[in-house]
C-alpha positions as a Markdown table, in Angstrom:
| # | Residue | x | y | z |
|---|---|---|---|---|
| 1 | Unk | 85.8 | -21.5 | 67.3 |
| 2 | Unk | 86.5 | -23.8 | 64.1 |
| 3 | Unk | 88.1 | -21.9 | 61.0 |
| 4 | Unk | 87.5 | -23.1 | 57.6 |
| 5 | Unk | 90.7 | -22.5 | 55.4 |
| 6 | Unk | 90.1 | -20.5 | 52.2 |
| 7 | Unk | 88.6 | -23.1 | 49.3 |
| 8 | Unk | 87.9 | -20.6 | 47.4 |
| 9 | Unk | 87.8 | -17.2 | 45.9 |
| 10 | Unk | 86.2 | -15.7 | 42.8 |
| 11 | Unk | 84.5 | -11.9 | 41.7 |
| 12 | Unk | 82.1 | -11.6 | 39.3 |
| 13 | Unk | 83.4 | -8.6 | 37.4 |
| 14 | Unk | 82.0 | -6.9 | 34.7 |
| 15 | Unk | 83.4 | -4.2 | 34.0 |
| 16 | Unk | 87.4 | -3.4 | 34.9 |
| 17 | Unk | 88.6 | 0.5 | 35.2 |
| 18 | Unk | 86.2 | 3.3 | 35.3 |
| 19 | Unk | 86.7 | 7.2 | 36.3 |
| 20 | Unk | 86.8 | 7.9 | 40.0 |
| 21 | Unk | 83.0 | 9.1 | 39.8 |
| 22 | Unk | 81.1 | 7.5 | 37.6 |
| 23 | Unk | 77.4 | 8.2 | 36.6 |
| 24 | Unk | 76.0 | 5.6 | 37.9 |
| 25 | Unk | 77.1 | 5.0 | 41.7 |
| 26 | Unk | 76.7 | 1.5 | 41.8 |
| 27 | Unk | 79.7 | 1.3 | 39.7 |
| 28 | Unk | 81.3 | 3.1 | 43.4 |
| 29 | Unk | 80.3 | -0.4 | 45.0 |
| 30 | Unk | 81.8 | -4.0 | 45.7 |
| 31 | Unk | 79.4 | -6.3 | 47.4 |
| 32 | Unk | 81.0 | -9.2 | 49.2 |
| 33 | Unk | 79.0 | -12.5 | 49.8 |
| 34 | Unk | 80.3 | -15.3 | 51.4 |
| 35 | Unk | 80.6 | -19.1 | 49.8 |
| 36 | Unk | 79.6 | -21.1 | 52.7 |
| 37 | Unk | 76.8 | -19.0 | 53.9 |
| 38 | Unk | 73.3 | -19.1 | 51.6 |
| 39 | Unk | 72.3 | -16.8 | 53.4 |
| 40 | Unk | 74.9 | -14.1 | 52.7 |
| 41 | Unk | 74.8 | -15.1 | 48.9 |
| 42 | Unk | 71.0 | -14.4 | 48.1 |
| 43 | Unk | 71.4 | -11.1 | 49.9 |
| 44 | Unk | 74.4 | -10.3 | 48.0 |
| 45 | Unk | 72.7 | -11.4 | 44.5 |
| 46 | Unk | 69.3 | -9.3 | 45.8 |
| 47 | Unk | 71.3 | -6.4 | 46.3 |
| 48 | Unk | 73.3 | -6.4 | 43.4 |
| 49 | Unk | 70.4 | -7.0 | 41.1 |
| 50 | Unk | 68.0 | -4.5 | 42.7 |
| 51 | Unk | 71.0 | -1.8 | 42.9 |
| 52 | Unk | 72.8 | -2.8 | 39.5 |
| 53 | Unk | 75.8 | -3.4 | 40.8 |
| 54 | Unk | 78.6 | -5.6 | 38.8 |
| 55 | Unk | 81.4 | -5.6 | 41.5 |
| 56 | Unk | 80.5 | -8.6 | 43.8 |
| 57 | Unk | 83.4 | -10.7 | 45.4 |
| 58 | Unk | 82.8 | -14.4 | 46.3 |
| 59 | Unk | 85.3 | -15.5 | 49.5 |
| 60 | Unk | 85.0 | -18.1 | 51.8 |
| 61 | Unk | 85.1 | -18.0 | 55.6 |
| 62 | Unk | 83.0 | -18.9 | 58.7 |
| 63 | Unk | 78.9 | -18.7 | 58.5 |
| 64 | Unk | 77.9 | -16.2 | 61.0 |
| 65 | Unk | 74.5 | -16.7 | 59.8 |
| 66 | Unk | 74.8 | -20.1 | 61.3 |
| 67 | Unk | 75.5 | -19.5 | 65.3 |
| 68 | Unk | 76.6 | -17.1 | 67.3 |
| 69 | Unk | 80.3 | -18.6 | 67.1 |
| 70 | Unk | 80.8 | -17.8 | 63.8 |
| 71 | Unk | 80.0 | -13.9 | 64.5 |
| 72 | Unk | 83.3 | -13.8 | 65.8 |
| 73 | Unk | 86.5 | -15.1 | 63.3 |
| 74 | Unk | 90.3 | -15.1 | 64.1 |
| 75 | Unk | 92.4 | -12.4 | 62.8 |
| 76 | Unk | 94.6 | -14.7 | 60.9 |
| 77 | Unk | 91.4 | -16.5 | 59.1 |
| 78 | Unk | 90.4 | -13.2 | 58.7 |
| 79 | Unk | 93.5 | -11.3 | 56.4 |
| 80 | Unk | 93.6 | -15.0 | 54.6 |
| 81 | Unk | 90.0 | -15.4 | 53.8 |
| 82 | Unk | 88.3 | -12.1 | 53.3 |
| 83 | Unk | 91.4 | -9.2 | 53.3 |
| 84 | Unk | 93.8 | -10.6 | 51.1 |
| 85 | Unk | 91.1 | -11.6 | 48.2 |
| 86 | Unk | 89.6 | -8.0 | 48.8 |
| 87 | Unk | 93.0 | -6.3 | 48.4 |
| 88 | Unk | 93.5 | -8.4 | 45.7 |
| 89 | Unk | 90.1 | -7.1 | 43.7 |
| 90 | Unk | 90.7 | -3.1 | 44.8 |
| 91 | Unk | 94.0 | -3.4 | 43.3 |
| 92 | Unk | 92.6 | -4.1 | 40.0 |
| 93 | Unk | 89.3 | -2.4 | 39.8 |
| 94 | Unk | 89.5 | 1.6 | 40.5 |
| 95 | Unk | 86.8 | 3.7 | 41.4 |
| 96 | Unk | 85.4 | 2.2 | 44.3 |
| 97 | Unk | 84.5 | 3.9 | 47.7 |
| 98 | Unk | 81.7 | 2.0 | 49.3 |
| 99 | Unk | 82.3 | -2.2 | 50.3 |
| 100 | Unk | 78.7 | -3.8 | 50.9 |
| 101 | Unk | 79.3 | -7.0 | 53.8 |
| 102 | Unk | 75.7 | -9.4 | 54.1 |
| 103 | Unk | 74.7 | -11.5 | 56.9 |
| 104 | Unk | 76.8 | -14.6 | 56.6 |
| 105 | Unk | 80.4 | -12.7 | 57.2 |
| 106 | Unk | 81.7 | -12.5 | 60.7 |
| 107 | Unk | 81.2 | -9.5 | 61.9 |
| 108 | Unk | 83.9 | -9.1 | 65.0 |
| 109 | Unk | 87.8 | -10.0 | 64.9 |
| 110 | Unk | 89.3 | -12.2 | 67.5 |
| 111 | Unk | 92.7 | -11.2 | 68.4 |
| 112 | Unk | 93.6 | -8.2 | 66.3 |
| 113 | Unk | 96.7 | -6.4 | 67.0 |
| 114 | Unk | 95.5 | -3.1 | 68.5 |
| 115 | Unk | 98.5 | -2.2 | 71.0 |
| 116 | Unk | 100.1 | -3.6 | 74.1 |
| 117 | Unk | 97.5 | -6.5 | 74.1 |
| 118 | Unk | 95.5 | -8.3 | 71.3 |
| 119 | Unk | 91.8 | -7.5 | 71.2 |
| 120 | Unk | 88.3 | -7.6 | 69.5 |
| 121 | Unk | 87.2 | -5.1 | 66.8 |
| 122 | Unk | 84.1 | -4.9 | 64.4 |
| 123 | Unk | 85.8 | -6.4 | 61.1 |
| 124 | Unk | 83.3 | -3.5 | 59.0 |
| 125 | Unk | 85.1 | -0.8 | 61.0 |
| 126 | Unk | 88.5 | -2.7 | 60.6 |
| 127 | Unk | 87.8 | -2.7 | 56.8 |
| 128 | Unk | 87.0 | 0.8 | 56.5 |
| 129 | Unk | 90.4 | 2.0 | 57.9 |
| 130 | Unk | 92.1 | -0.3 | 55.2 |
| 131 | Unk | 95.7 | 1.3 | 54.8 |
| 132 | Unk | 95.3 | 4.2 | 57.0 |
| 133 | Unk | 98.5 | 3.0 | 58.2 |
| 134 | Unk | 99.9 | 4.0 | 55.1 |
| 135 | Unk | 97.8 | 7.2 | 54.4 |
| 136 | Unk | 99.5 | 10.7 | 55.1 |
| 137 | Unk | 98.1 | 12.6 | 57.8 |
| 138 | Unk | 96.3 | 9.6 | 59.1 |
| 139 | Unk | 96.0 | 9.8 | 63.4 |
| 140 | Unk | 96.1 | 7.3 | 65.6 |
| 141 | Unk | 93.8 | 7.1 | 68.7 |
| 142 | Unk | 94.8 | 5.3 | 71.9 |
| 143 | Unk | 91.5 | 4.5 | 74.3 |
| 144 | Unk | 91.9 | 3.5 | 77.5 |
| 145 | Unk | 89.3 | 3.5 | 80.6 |
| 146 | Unk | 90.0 | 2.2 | 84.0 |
| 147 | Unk | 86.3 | 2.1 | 84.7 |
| 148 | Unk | 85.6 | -0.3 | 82.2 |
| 149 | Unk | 88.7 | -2.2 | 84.1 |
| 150 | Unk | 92.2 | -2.1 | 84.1 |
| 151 | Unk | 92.4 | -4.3 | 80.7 |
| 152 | Unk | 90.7 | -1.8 | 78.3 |
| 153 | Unk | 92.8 | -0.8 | 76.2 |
| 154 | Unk | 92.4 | -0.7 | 72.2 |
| 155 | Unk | 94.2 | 1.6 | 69.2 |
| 156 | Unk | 91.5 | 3.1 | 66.4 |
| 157 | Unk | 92.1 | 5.6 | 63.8 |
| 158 | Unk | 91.2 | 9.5 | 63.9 |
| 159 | Unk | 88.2 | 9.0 | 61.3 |
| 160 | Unk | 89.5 | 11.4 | 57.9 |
| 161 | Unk | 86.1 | 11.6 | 57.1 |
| 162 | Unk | 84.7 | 13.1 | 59.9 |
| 163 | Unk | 82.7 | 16.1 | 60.1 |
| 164 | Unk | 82.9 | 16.8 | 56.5 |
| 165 | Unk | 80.6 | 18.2 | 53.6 |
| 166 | Unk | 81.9 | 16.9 | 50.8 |
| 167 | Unk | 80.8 | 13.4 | 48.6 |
| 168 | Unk | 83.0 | 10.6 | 50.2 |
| 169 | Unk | 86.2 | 9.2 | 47.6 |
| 170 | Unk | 88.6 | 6.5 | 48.6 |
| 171 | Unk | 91.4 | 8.6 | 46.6 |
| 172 | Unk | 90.4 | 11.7 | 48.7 |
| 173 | Unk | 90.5 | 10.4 | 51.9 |
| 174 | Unk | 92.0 | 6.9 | 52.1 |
| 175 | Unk | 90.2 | 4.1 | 53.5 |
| 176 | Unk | 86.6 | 2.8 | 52.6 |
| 177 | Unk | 82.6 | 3.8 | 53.4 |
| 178 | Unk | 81.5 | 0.2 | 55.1 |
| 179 | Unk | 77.9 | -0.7 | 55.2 |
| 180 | Unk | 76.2 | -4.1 | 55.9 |
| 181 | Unk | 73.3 | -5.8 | 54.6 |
| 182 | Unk | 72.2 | -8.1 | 58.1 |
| 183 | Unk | 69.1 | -8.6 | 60.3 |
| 184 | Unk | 67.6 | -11.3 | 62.4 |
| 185 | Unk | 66.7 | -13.1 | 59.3 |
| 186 | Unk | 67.3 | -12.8 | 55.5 |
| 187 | Unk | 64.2 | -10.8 | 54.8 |
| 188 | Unk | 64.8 | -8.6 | 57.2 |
| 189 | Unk | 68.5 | -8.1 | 55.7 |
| 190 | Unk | 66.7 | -7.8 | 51.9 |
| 191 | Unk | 64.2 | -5.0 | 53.3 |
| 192 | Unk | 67.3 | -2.9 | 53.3 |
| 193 | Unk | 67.7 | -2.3 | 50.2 |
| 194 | Unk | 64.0 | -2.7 | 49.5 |
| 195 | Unk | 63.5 | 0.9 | 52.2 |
| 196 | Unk | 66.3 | 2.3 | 50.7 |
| 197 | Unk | 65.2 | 2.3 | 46.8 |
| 198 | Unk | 61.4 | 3.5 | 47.7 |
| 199 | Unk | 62.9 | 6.6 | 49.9 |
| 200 | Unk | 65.0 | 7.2 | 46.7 |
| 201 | Unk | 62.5 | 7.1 | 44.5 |
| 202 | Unk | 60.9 | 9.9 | 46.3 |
| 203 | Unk | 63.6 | 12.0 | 47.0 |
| 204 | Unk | 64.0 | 11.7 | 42.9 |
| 205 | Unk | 60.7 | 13.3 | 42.4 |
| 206 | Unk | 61.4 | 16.3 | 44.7 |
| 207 | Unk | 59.1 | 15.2 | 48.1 |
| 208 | Unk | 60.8 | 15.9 | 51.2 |
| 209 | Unk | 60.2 | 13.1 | 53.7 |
| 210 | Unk | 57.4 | 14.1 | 55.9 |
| 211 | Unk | 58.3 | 11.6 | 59.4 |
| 212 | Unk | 59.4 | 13.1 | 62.1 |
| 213 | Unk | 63.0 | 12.9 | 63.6 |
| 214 | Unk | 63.0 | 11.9 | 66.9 |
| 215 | Unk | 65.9 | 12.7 | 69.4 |
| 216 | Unk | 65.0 | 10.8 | 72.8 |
| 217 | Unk | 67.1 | 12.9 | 75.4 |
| 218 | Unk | 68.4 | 11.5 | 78.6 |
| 219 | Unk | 67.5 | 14.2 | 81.3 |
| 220 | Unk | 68.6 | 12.6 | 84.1 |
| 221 | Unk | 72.1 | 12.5 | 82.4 |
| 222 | Unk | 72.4 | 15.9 | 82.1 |
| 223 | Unk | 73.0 | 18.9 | 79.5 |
| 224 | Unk | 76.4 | 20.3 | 78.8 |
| 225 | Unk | 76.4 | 23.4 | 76.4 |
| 226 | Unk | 74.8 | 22.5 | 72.5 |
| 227 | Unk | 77.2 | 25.6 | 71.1 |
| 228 | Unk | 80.2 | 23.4 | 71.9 |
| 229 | Unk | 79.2 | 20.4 | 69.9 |
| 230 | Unk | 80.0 | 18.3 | 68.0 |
| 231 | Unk | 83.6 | 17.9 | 69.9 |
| 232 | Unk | 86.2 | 16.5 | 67.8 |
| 233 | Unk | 88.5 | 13.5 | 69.1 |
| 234 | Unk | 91.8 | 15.2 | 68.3 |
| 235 | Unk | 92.9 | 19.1 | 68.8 |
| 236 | Unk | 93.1 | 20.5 | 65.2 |
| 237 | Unk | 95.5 | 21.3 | 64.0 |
| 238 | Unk | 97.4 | 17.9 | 65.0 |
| 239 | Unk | 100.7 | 17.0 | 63.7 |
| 240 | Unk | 100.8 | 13.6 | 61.2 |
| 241 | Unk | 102.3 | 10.6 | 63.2 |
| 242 | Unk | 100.6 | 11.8 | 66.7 |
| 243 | Unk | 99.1 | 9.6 | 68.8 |
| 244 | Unk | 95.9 | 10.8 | 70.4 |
| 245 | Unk | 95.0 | 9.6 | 74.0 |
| 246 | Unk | 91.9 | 9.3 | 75.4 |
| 247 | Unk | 91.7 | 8.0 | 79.0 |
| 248 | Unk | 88.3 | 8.4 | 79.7 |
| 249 | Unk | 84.7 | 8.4 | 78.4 |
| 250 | Unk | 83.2 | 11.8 | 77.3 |
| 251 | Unk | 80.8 | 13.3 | 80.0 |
| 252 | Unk | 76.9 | 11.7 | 79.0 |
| 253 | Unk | 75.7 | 15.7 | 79.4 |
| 254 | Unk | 78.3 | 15.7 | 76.0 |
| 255 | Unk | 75.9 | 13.5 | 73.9 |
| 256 | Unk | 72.7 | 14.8 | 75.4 |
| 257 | Unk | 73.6 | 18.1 | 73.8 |
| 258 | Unk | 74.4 | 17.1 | 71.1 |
| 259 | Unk | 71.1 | 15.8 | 70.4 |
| 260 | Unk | 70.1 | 19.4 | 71.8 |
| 261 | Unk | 71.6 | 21.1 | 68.9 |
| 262 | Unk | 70.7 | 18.6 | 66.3 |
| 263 | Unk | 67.3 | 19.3 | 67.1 |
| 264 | Unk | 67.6 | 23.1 | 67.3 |
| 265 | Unk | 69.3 | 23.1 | 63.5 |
| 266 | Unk | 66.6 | 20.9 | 62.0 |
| 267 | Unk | 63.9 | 22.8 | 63.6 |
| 268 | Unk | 65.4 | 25.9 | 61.8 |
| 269 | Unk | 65.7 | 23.9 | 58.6 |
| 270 | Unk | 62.2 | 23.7 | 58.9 |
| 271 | Unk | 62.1 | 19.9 | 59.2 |
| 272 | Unk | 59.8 | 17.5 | 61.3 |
| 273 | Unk | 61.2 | 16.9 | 64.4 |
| 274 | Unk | 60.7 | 15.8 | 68.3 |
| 275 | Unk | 62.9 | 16.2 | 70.6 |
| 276 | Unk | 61.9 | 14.5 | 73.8 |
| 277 | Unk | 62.6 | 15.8 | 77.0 |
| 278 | Unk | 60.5 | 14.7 | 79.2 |
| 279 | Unk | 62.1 | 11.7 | 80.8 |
| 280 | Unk | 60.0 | 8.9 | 80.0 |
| 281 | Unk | 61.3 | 7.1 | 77.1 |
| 282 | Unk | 59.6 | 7.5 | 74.2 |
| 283 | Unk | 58.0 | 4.9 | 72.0 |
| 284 | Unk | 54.9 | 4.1 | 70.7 |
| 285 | Unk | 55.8 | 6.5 | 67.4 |
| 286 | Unk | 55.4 | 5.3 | 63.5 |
| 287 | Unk | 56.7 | 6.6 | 60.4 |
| 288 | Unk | 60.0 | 8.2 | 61.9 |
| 289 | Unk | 63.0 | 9.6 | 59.5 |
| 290 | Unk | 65.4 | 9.4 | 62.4 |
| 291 | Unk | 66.0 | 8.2 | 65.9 |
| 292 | Unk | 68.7 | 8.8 | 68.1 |
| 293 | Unk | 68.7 | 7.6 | 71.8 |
| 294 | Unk | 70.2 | 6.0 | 74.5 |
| 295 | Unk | 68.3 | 2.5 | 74.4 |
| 296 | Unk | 69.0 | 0.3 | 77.4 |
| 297 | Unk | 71.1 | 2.9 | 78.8 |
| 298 | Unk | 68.3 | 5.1 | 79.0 |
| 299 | Unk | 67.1 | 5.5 | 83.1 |
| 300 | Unk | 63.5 | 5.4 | 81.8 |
| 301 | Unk | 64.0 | 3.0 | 79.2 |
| 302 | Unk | 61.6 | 0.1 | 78.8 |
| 303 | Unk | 62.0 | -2.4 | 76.1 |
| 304 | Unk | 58.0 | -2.4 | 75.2 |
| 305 | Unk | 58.7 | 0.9 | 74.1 |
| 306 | Unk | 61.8 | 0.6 | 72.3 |
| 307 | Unk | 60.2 | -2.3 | 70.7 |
| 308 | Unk | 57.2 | -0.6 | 69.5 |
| 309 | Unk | 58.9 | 2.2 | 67.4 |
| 310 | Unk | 58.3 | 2.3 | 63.9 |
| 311 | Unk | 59.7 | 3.9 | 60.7 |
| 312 | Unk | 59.6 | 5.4 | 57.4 |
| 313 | Unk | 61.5 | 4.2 | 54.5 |
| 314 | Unk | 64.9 | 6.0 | 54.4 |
| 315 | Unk | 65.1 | 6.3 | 58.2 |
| 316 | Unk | 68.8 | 6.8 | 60.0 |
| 317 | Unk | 69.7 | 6.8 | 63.6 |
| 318 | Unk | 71.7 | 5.2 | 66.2 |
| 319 | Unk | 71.7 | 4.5 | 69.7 |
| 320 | Unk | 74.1 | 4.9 | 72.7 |
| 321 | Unk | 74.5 | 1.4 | 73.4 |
| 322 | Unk | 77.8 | -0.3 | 73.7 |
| 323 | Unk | 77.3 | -3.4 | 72.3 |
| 324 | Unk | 74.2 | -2.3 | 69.9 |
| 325 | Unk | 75.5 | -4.8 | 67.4 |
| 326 | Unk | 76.9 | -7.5 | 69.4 |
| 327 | Unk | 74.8 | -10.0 | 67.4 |
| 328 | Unk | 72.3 | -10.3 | 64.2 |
| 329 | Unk | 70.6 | -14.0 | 65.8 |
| 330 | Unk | 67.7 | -13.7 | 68.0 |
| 331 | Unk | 68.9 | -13.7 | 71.5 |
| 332 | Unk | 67.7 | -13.0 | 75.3 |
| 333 | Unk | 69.0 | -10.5 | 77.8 |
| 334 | Unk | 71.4 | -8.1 | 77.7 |
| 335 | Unk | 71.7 | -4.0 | 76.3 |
| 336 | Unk | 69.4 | -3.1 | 73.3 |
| 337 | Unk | 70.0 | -4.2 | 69.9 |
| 338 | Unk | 69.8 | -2.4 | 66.9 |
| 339 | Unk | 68.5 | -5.6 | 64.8 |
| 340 | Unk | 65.5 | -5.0 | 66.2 |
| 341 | Unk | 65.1 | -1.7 | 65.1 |
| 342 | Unk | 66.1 | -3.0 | 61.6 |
| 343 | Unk | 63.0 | -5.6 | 62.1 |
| 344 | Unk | 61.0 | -2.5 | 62.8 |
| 345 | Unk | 61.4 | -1.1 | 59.8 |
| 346 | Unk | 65.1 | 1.3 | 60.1 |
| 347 | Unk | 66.9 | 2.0 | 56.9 |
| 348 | Unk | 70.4 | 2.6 | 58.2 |
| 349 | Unk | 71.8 | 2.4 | 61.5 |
| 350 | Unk | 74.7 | 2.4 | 63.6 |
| 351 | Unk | 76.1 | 0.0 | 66.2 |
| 352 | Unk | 79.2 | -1.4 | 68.4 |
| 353 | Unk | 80.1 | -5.0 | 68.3 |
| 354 | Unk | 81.8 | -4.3 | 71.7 |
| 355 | Unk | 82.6 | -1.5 | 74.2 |
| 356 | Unk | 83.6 | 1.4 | 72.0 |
| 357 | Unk | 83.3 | 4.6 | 74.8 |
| 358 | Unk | 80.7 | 7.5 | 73.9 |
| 359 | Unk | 83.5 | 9.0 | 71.9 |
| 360 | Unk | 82.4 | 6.7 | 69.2 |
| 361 | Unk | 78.8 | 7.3 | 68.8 |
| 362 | Unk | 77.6 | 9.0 | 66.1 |
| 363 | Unk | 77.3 | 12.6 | 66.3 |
| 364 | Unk | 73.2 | 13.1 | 65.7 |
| 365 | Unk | 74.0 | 16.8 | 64.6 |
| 366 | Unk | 76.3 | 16.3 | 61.4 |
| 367 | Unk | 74.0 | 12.4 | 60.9 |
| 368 | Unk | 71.5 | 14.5 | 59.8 |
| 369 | Unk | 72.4 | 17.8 | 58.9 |
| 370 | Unk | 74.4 | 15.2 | 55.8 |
| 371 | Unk | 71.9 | 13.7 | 55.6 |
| 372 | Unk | 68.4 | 15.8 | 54.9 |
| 373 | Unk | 70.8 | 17.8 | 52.8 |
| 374 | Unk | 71.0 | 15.5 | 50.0 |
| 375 | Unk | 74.2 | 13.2 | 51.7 |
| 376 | Unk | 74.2 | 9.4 | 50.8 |
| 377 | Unk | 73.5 | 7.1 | 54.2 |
| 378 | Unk | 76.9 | 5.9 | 54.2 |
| 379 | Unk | 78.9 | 9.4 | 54.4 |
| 380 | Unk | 75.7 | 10.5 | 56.9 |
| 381 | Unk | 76.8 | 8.0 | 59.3 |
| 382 | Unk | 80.6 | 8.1 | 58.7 |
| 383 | Unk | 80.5 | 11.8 | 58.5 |
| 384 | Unk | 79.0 | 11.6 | 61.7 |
| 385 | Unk | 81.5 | 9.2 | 63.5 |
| 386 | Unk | 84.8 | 10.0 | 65.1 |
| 387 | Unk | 86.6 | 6.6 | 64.5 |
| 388 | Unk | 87.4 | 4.1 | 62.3 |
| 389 | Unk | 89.4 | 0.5 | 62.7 |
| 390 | Unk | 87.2 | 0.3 | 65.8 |
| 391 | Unk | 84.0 | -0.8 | 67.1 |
| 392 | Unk | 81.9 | -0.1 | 64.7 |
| 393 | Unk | 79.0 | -1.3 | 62.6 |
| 394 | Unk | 77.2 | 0.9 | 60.0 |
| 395 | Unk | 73.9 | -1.0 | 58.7 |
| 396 | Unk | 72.0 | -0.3 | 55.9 |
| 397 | Unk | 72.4 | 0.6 | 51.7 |
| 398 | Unk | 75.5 | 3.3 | 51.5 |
| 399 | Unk | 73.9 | 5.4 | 48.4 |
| 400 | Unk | 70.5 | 5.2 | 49.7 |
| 401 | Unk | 69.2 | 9.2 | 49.6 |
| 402 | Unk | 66.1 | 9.9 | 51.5 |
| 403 | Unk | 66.3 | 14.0 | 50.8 |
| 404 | Unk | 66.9 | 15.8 | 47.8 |
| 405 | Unk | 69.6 | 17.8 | 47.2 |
| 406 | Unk | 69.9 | 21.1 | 49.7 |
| 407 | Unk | 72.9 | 23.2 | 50.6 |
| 408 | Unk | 74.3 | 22.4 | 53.8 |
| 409 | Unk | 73.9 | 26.0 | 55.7 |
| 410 | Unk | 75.9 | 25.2 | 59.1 |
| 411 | Unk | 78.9 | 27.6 | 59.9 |
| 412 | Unk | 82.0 | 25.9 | 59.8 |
| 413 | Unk | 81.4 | 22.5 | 59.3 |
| 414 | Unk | 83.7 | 21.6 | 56.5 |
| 415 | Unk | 87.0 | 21.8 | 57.0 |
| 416 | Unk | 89.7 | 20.4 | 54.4 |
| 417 | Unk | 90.7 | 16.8 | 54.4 |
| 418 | Unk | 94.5 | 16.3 | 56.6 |
C-alpha cells in the first residue's frame, strides 16, 4: 500500500476556548476531512454547514474513498498524518468530546502495536481511546481465541464509558465519542446528517418516534438468562493498572438475551417494539427506530431479507457480524455489511473492521434504553459498548436525538466513572 507523506495540515477555527459544555453542541465537535479525498471534504463542509459546526481539521493522508487499499493505512503514516495534527488542534481548543471522520480517511491501521505481535485495529476506535494510556483508572483488556487460530491476539481498552447514564465529557472520562460520516457513495454518507436533523426536529417538538424496534433473535443459538445482562468485561471493582484477560468468545445464548431483555424493558416503557422469535429472519419491515441482529451469522439469514429492511429517520442498531464494517466500496461475497443498511435508510450504526469477539458488540439493552431516553447517538452506542482502541466503527451524526428527554428508570445502571 503506497503512503503519501503529510503536504499539509490546516483547521479552520473559529472560535478558540469555550466552557466544557457549551449551549450549542456543535461547539462539542471537530470534523476531520481529508485533503486528497473530494469526497471526504464535501461531506465534511455538508456536515459542518448543516450542523453549524466551526471546528473542522484539514489533514492529509491516503483516499479510502478511492479503492479498497487505501481503507487500510500504516500506523506510522497514520500518528504523522492524522494523530499528531489532531493532537495538535485538541491541545489548543477545549471543550471538545465528539471527533466527526468522513468517507475519504482510512478506516483500519496496519501494524498497530497491540501486544506480543503487531496487528489491525479500526483507526475510529483507536482514536476514541486517545490517551487512555495516560488516564487514571484506565483498564487494559488482553483478547485472545484459539478458535479464531493460534495468532489472535490483540490489547483494547476497558471502555470508561460504558454502561453509564450520564452526558458524555472528554474531561470526565478521558478519551473521545468517535462517529463517522461514510456509505457506499457520498450521498449516502450526506443522508446521515440529513436523518439525523429531521428525527431531531421532531424530537424538539415533543413526538415520540412511532417505528418499531426490532430485535431479530437467533433461536437456534440459544437463550442464557436476560436478568444477568448486560455482562460487563471486567469484575467491578478492578484495581487501576490490571490487565483483563479474555480467552474466549462470550457464549451466543449471552447476546441472544440480551436482546431478550432489551425487548422486555422497552415493552414496559411502553415503546414500539418486535422482538422476533420465530427463526426465520426477519425482513421485509419499513420505518424501523432500531435493529439489532445477527446478519450473516444468522442460521436463517437470507440476504434478500436483510436487504429489504427499511428505516425511520433517527434509527440505531447493530449487527453481530465480525467484520460489519470491513469496507464502505461496493463489494461481492463475504459476512453482511452495515453500509448497506446505511443505504437503506439507518441513522447510526455499529460495525467491526475486523474480528472483534462477541464481547464487543453493542449491548442492545443500554443502546436503547440511552437512547429513547433522551441520550445523543454517540453515547447510545458507546454507552452500549465494552471496548475501545479496538475494532470498532460507530456510524452516524454523534448529537443526533431521536427521543425527547425521559428519565432513564433501570435499577442500577449508573455506576460512577473509575
Amino acid at each position: 500500500m503506497s503512503v503519501f507523506r503529510c503536504l499539509a495540515v490546516s483547521a479552520i477555527v473559529l472560535t478558540t476556548a469555550r466552557p466544557l459544555w457549551a449551549a450549542d453542541p456543535a461547539e462539542r465537535v471537530v470534523v476531520v476531512r481529508n485533503d486528497n479525498s473530494p469526497v471526504s471534504k464535501a461531506i465534511a463542509d455538508d456536515y459542518a454547514q448543516r450542523r453549524g459546526v466551526r471546528q473542522v481539521l484539514t489533514v492529509t493522508c491516503p483516499d479510502s474513498a478511492g479503492g479498497a487499499g487505501a481503507e487500510t493505512i500504516a500506523f506510522a503514516a497514520y500518528q504523522r498524518d492524522i494523530e499528531a495534527p489532531l493532537r495538535a488542534f485538541l491541545a489548543a481548543h477545549s471543550g471538545i468530546d465528539f471527533i466527526v471522520l468522513t468517507k475519504g480517511v482510512p478506516i483500519r491501521l496496519a501494524d498497530a502495536p497491540q501486544g506480543r505481535a503487531p496487528g489491525r485495529l479500526a483507526l475510529d476506535s483507536y482514536l476514541a481511546a486517545l490517551d487512555y494510556d495516560q488516564t487514571p483508572g484506565a483498564i487494559r483488556v488482553e483478547l485472545t481465541d484459539v478458535n479464531y487460530g493460534q495468532g489472535f491476539h490483540g490489547l483494547a481498552w476497558a471502555n470508561r464509558y460504558w454502561n453509564r447514564d450520564e452526558p458524555f465529557s472528554h474531561a470526565r472520562f478521558g478519551g473521545y465519542l468517535v462517529t463517522r460520516l461514510d456509505g457506499y457513495t457520498e450521498a449516502d454518507a450526506e443522508a446521515l446528517t440529513a436523518r439525523s436533523l429531521a428525527a431531531e426536529a421532531a424530537a424538539r417538538s415533543g413526538q415520540r418516534p412511532a417505528g418499531k424496534i426490532l430485535l431479530d433473535v437467533c433461536p437456534g443459538f440459544g437463550g442464557a438468562e436476560p436478568a444477568k445482562e448486560p455482562r460487563p468485561i471486567v469484575a467491578e471493582p478492578t484495581a487501576a493498572g490490571t490487565v483483563t484477560k479474555i480467552v474466549a468468545e462470550c457464549p451466543y445464548s449471552e447476546f441472544n438475551a440480551d436482546m431478550r431483555l432489551a425487548a422486555r424493558q422497552l415493552e414496559a416503557r411502553g415503546l414500539p417494539t418486535l422482538l422476533d422469535t420465530s427463526g426465520v429472519f426477519a425482513g421485509n419491515l419499513a420505518a424501523l427506530m432500531g435493529y439489532v441482529s445477527w446478519g450473516s451469522n444468522d442460521q436463517k439469514f437470507k440476504a434478500a431479507a436483510y436487504h429489504a429492511l427499511r428505516f425511520a429517520p433517527g434509527c440505531v442498531g447493530d449487527t453481530a457480524v465480525s467484520t460489519s464494517a470491513r469496507t464502505f466500496l461496493p463489494t461481492h461475497g463475504g459476512q453482511s455489511l452495515i453500509a448497506d443498511l446505511i443505504a437503506q435508510g439507518i441513522t447510526g450504526v455499529k460495525g467491526y473492521t475486523d474480528e472483534p469477539l462477541l464481547q464487543a458488540i453493542a449491548s442492545p439493552t443500554i443502546l436503547f434504553r440511552r437512547y429513547t431516553s433522551g441520550a445523543t447517538l454517540a453515547e447510545s452506542l458507546y454507552a452500549a459498548s465494552r471496548l475501545v482502541g479496538w475494532e470498532d466503527v460507530v456510524i452516524g451524526d454523534p448529537l443526533c436525538r431521536a427521543y425527547p428527554a425521559a428519565p432513564v428508570t433501570a435499577p442500577g445502571a449508573s455506576a460512577a466513572a473509575p
